[in-house]
N, C-alpha and C positions, 0 to 999 in steps of 0.2 A: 294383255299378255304381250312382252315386247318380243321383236320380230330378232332369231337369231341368224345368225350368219350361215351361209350355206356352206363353206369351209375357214381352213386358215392355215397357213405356211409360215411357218415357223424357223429360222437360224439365229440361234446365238439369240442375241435383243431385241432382231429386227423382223418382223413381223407382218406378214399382208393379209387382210381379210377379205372375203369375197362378201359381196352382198346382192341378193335376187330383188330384181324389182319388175313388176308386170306391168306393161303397156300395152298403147293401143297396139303397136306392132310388134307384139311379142313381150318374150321375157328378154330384160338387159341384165348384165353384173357390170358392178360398180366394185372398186379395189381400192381398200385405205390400208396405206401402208402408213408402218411409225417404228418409231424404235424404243423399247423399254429403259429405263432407270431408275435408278433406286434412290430415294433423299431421305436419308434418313432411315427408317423401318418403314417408310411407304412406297412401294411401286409405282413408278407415272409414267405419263407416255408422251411422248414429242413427236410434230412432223419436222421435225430438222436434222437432218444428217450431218457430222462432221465425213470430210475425206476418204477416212479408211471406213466408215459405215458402208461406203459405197459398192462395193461388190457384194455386199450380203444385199443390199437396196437390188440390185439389178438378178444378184442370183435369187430372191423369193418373186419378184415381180415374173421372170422366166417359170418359174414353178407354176405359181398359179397360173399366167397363161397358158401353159402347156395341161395342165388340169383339165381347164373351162373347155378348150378346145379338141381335150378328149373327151369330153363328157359329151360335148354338141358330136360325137360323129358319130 
């Protein structure tokens, strides 16, 4: 069974997923952000940002932070 995400933040294309990982010193989250497009009839997904991707980049990476950091208190 693969291991799903413990959430996801979502604007527009760009997207950040949270991911749990148990260690020896506790539980860490791990954040892969990417941005969706479309080629064709297929949906794919990139770590590259053009420019103007960039505030939806910094406003879901804020979100999740703000999340994880409610959730730990």
């Amino acid at each position: 069974m693969a291991k799903q995400p413990v959430f996801e933040v979502r604007l527009g294309r760009i997207k950040a997923v949270v991911w749990e990982n148990e260690t020896e010193k506790g539980t860490r989250h791990n954040v892969q952000v990417s941005r969706l497009y479309k080629e064709g009839d297929e949906w794919k997904s990139s770590s590259s940002f053009g420019r103007d991707d960039l505030p939806l980049v910094g406003k879901v990476c804020d979100l999740a932070h703000s999340r994880l950091y409610g959730e730990a208190a």
